[in-house]
C-alpha positions in Angstrom: 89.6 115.6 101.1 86.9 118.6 101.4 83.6 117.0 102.8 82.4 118.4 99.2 83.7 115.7 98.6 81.8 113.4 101.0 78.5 114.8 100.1 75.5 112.1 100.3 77.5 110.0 102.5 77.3 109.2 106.2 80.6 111.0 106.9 79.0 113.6 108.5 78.0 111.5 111.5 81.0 109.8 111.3 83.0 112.8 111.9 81.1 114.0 115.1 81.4 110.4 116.6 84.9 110.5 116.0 85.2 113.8 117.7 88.7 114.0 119.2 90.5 111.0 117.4 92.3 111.8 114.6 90.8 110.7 111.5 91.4 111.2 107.5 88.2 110.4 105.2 87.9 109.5 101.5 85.2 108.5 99.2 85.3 104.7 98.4 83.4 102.9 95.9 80.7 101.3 98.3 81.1 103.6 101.6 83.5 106.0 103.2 86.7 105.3 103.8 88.0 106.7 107.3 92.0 106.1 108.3 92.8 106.4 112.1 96.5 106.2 113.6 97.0 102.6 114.9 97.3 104.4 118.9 93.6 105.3 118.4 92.2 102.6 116.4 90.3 100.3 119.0 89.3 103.9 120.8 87.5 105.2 116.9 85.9 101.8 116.3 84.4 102.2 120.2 83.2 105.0 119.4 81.5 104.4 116.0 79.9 101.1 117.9 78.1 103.3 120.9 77.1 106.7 118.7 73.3 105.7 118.8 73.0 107.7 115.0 75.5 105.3 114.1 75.4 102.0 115.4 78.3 100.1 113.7 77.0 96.7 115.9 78.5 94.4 113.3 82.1 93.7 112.5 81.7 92.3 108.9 85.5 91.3 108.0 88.8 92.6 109.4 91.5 91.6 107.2 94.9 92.9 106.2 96.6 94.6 103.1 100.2 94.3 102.2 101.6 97.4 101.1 105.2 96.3 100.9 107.8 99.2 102.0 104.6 101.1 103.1 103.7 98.5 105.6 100.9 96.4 106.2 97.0 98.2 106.6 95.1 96.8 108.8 91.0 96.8 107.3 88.0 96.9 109.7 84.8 96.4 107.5 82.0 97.6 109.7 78.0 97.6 109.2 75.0 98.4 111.2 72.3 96.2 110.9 69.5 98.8 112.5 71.1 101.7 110.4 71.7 99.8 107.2 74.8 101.5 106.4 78.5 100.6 106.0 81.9 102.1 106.9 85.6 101.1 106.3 88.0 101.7 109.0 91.8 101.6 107.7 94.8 101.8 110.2 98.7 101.3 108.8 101.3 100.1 110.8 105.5 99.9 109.9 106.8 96.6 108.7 109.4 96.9 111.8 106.1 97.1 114.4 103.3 94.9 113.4 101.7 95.1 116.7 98.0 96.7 117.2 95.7 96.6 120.3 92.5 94.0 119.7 89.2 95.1 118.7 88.1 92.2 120.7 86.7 94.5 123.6 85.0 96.5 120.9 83.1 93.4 119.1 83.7 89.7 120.6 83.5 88.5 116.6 86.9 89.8 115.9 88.6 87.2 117.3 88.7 84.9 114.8 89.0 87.0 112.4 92.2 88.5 114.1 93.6 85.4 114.9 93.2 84.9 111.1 95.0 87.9 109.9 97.9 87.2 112.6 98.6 83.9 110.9 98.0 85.1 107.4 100.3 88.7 107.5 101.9 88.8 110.5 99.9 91.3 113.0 100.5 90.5 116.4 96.6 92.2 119.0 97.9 93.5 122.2 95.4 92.3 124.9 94.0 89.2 122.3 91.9 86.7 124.7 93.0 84.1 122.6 96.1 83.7 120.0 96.3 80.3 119.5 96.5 79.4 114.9 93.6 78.3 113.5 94.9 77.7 109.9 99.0 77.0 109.9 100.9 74.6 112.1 101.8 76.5 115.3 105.3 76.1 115.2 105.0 77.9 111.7 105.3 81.6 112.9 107.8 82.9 110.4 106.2 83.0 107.1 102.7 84.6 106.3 101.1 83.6 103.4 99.2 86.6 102.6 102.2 88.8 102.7 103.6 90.0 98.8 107.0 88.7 100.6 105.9 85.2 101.2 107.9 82.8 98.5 105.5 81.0 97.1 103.9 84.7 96.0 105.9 84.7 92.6 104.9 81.1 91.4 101.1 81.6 92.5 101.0 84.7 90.2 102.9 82.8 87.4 100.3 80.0 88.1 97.3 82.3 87.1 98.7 83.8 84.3 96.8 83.1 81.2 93.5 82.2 83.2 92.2 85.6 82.5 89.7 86.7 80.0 91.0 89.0 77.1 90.0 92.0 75.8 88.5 90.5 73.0 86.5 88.4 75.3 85.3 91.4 76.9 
């Protein structure tokens, strides 16, 4: 993407913080959109935390998506609360190596939320302080509920259909 592209967005700044990580942008509906390989992640989201123009003090949400054959995307929603500004950090790892260092050095909230998305898709943090479930049973480490694979996915989307509004009720 040409940061034509980009204009009247913070990606500017985003790109000099990030100087010497590799990085891909794109426009998103609420902010930018920045993807970072998985070996430089927690290094990029150190970075946008210390940048003093930036300030991204706040780890909103980190969550999972499943792309199926594409693998699974791992979603850093970040805010700074003296900046007032958001960014989206994406980083996509192989269904054969679900394994990504923790952000917990970089903001002490993630770990909840990673030990959330461990449970719920299957990511395994390198260096997490603290693995234990929070939601499933413990001994229940084979099946992720999140995951487009997980067997109950079919009849949950069978479940909804029909709840929707129509176009004539649009």
């Amino acid at each position: 993407m040409t940061t034509q592209d980009l204009t009247g967005t913070i990606w500017a700044e985003v790109d000099r913080a990030l100087a010497g990580v590799t990085v891909r942008a794109e426009r998103g509906v609420l902010d930018v959109i920045v993807f970072i390989p998985r070996d430089e992640v927690v290094r990029g989201l150190r970075a946008l935390k210390r940048d003093a123009g930036l300030s991204f003090d706040y780890l909103r949400c980190l969550t999972a998506v499943d792309n199926e054959a594409e693998g699974i995307d791992v979603v850093y929603h970040l805010y700074s609360t003296t900046k007032k500004h958001n960014l989206t950090v994406k980083t996509t790892l192989p269904n054969d190596d679900l394994t990504l260092d923790t952000a917990t050095t970089v903001w002490r909230g993630a770990n909840w939320l990673e030990r959330e998305t461990a449970e719920m898709f299957g990511v395994r943090f390198r260096g997490h302080p603290d693995p234990r479930t929070l939601l499933m049973p413990e001994d229940m480490d084979d099946t992720f509920p999140l995951r487009k694979s997980h067997p109950l996915a079919e009849i949950e989307v069978l479940q909804g259909e029909g709840m929707g509004y129509t176009e004539e009720d649009r």
